[in-house]
C-alpha distance (Angstrom), angle and dihedral (degrees) to the residues before:
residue distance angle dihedral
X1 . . .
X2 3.89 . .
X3 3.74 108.9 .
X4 3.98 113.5 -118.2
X5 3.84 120.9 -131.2
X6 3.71 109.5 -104.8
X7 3.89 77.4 -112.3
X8 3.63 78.3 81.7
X9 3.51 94.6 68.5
X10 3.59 98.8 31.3
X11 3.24 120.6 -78.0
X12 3.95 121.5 89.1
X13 3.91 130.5 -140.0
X14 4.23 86.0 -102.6
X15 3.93 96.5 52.5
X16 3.83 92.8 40.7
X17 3.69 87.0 54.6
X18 4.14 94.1 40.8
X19 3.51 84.6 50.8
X20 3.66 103.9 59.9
X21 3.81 94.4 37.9
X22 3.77 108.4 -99.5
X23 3.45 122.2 148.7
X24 4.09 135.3 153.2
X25 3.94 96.7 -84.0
X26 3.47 118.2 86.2
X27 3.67 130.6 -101.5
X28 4.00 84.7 -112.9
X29 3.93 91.5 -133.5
X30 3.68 124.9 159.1
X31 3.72 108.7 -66.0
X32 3.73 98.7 173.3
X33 3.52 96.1 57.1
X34 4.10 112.1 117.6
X35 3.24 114.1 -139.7
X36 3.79 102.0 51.3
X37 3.47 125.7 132.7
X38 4.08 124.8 -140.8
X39 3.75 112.1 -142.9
X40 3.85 103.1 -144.2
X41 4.14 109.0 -159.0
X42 4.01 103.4 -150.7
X43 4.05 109.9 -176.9
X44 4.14 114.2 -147.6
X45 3.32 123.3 -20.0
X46 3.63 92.0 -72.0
X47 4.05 98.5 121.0
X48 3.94 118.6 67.9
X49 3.84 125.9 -111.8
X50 3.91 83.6 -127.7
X51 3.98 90.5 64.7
X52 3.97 98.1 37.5
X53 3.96 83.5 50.3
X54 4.02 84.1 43.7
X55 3.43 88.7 49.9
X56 4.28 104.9 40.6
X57 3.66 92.2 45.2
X58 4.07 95.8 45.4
X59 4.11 91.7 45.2
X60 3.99 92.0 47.4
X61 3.90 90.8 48.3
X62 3.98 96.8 41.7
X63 4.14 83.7 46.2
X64 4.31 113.0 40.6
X65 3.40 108.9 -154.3
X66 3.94 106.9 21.1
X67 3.51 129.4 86.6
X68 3.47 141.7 -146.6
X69 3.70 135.5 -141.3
X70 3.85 136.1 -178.2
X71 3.45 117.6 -141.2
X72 4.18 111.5 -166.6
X73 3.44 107.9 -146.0
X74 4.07 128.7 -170.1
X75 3.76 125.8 -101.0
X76 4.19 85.9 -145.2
X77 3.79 99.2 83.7
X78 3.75 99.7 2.8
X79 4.10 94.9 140.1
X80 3.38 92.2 47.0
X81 3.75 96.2 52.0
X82 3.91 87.3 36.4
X83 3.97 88.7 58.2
X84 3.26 90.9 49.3
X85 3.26 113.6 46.8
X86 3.63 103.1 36.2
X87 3.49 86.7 62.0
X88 3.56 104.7 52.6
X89 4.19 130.2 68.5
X90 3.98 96.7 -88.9
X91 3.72 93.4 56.7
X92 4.03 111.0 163.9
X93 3.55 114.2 -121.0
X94 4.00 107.0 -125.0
X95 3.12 124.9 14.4
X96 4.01 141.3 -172.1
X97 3.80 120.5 -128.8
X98 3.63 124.6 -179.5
X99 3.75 111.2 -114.7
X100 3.72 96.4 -112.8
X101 4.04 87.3 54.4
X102 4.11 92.2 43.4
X103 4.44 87.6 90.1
X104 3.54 98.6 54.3
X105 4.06 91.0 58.7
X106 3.27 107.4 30.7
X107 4.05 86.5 49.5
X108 4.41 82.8 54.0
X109 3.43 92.4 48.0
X110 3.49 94.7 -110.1
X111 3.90 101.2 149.0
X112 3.60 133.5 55.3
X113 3.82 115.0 -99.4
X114 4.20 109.4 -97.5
X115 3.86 96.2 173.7
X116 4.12 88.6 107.2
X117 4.33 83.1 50.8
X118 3.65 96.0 44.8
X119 4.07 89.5 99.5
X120 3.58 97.1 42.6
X121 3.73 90.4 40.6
X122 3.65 90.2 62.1
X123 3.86 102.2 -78.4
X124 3.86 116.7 -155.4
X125 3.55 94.4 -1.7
X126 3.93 84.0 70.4
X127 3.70 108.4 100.2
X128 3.88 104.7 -92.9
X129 3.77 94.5 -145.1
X130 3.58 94.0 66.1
X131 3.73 99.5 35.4
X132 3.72 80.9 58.0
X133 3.68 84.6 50.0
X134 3.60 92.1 50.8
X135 3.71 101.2 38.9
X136 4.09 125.8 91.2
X137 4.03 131.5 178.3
X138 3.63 91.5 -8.1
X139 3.47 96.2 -45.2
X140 3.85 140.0 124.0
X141 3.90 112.5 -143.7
X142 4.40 112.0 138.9
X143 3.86 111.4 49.3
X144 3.59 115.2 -149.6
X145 3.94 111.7 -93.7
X146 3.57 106.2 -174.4
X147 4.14 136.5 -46.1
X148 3.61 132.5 -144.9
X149 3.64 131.4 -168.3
X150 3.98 117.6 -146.5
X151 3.61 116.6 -111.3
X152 3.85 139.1 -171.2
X153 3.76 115.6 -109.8
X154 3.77 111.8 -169.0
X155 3.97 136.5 167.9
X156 3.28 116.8 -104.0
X157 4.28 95.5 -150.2
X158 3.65 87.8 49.7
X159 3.61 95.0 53.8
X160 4.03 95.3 43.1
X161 3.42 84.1 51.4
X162 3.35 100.7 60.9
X163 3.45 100.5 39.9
X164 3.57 97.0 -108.6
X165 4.18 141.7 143.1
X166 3.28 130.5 -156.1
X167 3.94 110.9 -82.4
X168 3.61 126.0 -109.0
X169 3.50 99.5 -166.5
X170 3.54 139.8 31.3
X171 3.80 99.6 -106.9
X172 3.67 84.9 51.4
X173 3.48 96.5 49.8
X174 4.12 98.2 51.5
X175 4.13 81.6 45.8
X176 3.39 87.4 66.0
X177 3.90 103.2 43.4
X178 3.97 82.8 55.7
X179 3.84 88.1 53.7
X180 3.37 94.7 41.2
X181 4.18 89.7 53.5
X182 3.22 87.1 46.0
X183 3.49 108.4 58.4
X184 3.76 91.3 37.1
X185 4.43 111.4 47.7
X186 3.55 109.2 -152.7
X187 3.81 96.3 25.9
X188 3.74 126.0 105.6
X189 3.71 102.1 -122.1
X190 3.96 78.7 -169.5
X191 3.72 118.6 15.8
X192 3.98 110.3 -128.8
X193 3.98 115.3 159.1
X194 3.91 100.0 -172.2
X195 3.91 99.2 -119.9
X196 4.33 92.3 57.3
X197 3.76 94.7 108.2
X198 3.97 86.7 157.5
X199 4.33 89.5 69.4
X200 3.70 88.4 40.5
X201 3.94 91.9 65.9
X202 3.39 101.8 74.4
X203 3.87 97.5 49.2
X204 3.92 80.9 60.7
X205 4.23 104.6 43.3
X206 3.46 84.8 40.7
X207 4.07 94.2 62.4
X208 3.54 76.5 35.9
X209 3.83 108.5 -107.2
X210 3.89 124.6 120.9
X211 3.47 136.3 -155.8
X212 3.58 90.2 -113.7
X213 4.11 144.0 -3.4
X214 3.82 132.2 -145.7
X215 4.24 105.8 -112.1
X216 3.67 100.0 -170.7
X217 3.74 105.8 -66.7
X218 3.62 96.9 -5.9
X219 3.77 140.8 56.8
X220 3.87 121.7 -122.1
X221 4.03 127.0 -159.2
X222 3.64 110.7 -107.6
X223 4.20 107.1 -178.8
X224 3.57 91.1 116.0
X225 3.85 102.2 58.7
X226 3.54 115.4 112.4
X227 3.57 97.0 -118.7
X228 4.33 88.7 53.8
X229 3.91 87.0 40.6
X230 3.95 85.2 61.2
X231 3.77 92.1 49.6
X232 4.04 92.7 47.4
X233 3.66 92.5 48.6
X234 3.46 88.3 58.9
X235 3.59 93.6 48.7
X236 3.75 83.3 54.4
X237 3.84 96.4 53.6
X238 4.33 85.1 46.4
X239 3.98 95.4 46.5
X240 4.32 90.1 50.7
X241 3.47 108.8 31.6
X242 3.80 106.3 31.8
X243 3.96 109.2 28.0
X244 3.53 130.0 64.7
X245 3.75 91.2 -170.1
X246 3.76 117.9 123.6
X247 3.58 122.4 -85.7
X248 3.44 91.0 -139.1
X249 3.67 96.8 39.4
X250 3.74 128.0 114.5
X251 4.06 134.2 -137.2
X252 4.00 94.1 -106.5
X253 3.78 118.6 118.4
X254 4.00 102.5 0.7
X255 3.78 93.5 160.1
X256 4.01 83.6 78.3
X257 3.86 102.2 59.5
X258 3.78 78.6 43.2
X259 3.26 99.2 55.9
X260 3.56 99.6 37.6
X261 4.14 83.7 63.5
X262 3.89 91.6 -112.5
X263 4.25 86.5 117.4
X264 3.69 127.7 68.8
X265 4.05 91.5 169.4
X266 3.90 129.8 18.3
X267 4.01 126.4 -178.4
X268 4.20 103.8 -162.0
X269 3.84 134.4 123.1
X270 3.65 122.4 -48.8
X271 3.58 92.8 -112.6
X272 4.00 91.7 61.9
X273 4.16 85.0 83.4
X274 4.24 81.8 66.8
X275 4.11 84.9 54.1
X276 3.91 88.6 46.9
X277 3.12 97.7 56.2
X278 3.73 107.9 31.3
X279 3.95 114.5 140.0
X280 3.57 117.9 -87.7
X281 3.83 90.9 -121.0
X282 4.05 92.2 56.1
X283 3.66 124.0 112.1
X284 4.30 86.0 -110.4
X285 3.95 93.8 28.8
X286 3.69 110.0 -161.5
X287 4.04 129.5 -164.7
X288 4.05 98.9 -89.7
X289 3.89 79.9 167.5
X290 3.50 87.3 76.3
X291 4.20 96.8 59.0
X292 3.64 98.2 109.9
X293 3.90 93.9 42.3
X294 3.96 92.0 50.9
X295 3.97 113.2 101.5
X296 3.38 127.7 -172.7
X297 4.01 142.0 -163.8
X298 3.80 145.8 161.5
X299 3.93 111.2 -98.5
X300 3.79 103.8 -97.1
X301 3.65 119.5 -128.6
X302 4.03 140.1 -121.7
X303 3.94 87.1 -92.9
X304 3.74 102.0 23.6
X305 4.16 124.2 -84.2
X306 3.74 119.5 81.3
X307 4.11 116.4 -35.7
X308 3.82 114.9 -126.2
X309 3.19 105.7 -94.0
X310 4.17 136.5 -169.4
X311 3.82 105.7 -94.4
X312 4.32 96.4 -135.2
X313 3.68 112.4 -158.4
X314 3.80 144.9 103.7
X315 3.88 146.2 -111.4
X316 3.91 124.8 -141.6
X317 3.86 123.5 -142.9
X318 3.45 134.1 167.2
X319 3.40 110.6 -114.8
X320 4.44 113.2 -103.2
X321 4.41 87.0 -128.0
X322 3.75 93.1 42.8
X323 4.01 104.0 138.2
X324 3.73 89.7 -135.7
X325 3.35 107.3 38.6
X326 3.73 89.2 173.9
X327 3.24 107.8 52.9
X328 3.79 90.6 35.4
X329 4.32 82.5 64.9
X330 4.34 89.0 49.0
X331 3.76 90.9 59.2
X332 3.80 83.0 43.2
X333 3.50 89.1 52.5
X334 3.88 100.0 50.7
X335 4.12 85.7 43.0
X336 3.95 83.7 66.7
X337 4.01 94.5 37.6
X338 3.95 115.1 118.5
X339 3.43 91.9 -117.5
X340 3.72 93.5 58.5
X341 3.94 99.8 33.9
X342 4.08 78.0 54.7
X343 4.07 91.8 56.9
X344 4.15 86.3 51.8
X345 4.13 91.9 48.6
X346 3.67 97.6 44.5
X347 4.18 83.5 55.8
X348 3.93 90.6 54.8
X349 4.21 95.9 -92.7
X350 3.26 114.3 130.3
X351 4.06 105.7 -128.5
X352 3.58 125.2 -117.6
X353 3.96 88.8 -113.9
X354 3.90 122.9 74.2
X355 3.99 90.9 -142.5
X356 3.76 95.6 63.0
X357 4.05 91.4 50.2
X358 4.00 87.0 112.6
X359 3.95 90.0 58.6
X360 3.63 84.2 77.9
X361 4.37 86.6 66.9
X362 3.36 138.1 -118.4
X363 3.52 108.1 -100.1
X364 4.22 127.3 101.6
X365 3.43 90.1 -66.4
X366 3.51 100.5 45.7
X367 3.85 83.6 50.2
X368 3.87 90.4 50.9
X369 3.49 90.4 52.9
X370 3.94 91.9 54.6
X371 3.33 95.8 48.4
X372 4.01 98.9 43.6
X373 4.03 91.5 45.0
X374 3.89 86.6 54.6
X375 3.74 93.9 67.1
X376 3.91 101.4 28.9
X377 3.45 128.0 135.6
X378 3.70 138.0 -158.7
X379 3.83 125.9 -144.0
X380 4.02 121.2 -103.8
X381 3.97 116.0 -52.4
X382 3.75 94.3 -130.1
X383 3.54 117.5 142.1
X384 3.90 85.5 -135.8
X385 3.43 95.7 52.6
X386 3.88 96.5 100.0
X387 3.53 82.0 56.4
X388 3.69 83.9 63.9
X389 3.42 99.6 54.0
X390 4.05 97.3 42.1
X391 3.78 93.6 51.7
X392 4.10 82.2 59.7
X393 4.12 91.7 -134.3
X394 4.01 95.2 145.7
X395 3.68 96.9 33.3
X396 4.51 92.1 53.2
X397 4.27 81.3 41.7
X398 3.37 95.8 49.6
X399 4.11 90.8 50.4
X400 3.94 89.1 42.2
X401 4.28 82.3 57.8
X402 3.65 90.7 48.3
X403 4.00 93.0 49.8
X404 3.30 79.2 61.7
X405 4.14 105.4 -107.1
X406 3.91 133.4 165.0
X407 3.47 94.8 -72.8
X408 3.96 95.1 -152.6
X409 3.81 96.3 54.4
X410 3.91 86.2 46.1
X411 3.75 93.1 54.1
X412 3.77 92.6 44.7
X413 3.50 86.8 52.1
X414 3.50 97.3 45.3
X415 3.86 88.2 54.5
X416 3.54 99.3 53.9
X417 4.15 93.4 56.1
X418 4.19 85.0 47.1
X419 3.84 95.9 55.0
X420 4.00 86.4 40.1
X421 3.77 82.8 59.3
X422 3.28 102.9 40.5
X423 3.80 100.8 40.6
X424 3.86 84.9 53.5
């Protein structure tokens, strides 16, 4: 079972923090001191082994005498294990946080204050959506790490084969995922495992709902408007009549229904095409066989153009009890360097700085990217929205719409646990 925040139970990422004493200045420990060793927290899989080599064997030789080590963490349960351990005595030094999560800490106090870095850390060429995301009061604390906009990955014999082009709008688009399941039993003519809230957004900004609006000072759950409703109820008619994902099922790992020829179309991160076609003789082998059959486009919108889509992606802080606080901010530093930002673009992550966007390529993908990113969105900037997420309301709604439930009474339900969250 998903673990619940210990918002769940009453006490919220801020007040666990405030209670154990952490706060945005450093625990003042002895930075000098060879011999130390920099716990790196890496989410997923996401970054390459060529830039965590790039980045152990740089740090060790800018710093004799201390080490480095990466520690890969899970995205299941990352608040939780976040709250906890950045509060307590054997805090890791940096850490990743998806952007959506980046509020709820740096709001605590969580992170060690950047704002004198943000210059040397690449300043303005920093991609302003996620220094927003990983700004508070004024105050710079989560550096961009890297973005990605969500594509759609489609095969090309499938397509020919039904007599179909690539969509310009999103009407046309879920037409053809029905066609596609139709001609094909068994195959997801659109890919939809119930839990992926993230490719549910865009059905509902584009009939244009949200998840959420700002009311004055606060935010206030907004599923059940009739302009979301229309967006879910497509979602609905997508999730039962042209996936075959489970219902249950989450986002993780969709290069192997993919590959296993159980998906005609897939919306995920641009960097999923890397996953697809990974060698057979890597440690998550992929179907590179399947290259030249592999299309790609932006998701269209309501009226044509690219939808809105969720802008994935993470920051990277170090963490406000880190023991070496300065060295902690040099590894930071070479994690935003060119020559590392480079490694992440040239695996299909957009890099934390707007002036290496073309490291990504130029090809259709590259293009998809541009034209995706241009229109992306990010989910609310409440402080409590990690909350949100951790509690798992959207991803047991979205699997409740699937099943086929009255999507109006879901949404209103849905709304009420949101505002309990976020007015708590």
């Amino acid at each position: 079972m998903r673990k619940k925040i210990l918002a769940a139970v009453g006490i919220g990422i801020a007040a666990a923090l405030a209670l154990s004493g952490c706060s945005g200045s450093s625990s003042g420990s002895d930075d000098g001191a060879e011999g130390a060793d920099i716990r790196v927290w890496l989410v997923g899989t996401d970054t390459p082994d060529e830039a965590r080599d790039y980045l152990k064997t740089t740090f060790e030789a800018e710093n004799p005498g201390s080490t480095l080590t990466i520690e890969e963490q899970a995205w299941t349960g990352l608040v939780d294990k976040l709250t906890t351990n950045l509060s307590g005595s054997d805090s890791p030094d940096v850490v990743e946080v998806g952007n959506t999560q980046a509020a709820a800490f740096t709001s605590a106090g969580a992170f060690l204050d950047l704002s004198d870095k943000y210059e040397e850390l690449g300043g303005d060429d920093l991609l302003p959506g996620f220094v927003e995301a990983g700004s508070y009061d004024g105050s710079f604390y989560a550096a961009p790490y890297y973005s990605g906009a969500r594509l759609v990955f489609y095969k090309k014999d499938l397509y020919a084969a039904a007599g179909l082009s690539v969509p310009t709008t999103l009407e046309e688009y879920v037409a053809n995922g029905k066609a596609l399941a139709a001609a094909n039993p068994g195959v997801s003519g659109i890919y939809f495992p119930g839990q992926d809230w993230y490719n549910a957004l865009p059905y509902i900004w584009e009939a244009g709902g949200d998840i959420a609006v700002k009311d004055g000072d606060s935010w206030k759950a907004s599923l059940s408007s009739p302009e979301s409703i229309a967006g879910l109820e497509m979602i609905q008619d997508v999730m039962t009549t042209a996936s075959s994902a489970p219902k249950d099922g989450n986002e993780t790992s969709p290069e192997v229904p993919f590959c296993a020829g159980e998906v005609a179309q897939l919306s995920a991160p641009s960097w999923v095409r890397w996953s697809i076609l990974a060698p057979l003789d890597a440690e998550a082998p992929g179907c590179p066989d399947q290259e030249s059959n592999l299309g790609v486009f932006a998701l269209p919108g309501a009226d044509g153009g690219a939808a809105k889509v969720f802008a994935g992606g993470s920051n990277i802080a170090v963490a406000a009890k880190s023991a070496h606080p300065e060295l902690a901010t040099a590894a930071l530093e070479i994690m935003l360097s060119d020559e590392y930002q480079t490694i992440l673009g040239k695996t299909g992550l957009v890099p934390a700085k707007v002036s290496l966007a073309d490291t990504v390529g130029t090809d259709e993908v590259a293009q998809a990217i541009a034209s995706a990113a241009a229109n992306a969105k990010l989910t609310p900037a409440s402080p409590k929205w990690a909350d949100v997420e951790a509690a798992g309301v959207l991803q047991d709604f979205f699997v409740k719409i699937g099943q086929g439930g009255d999507v109006t009474e879901l949404a209103t339900e849905a709304d009420k646990k949101i505002d309990d969250i976020l007015a708590g």
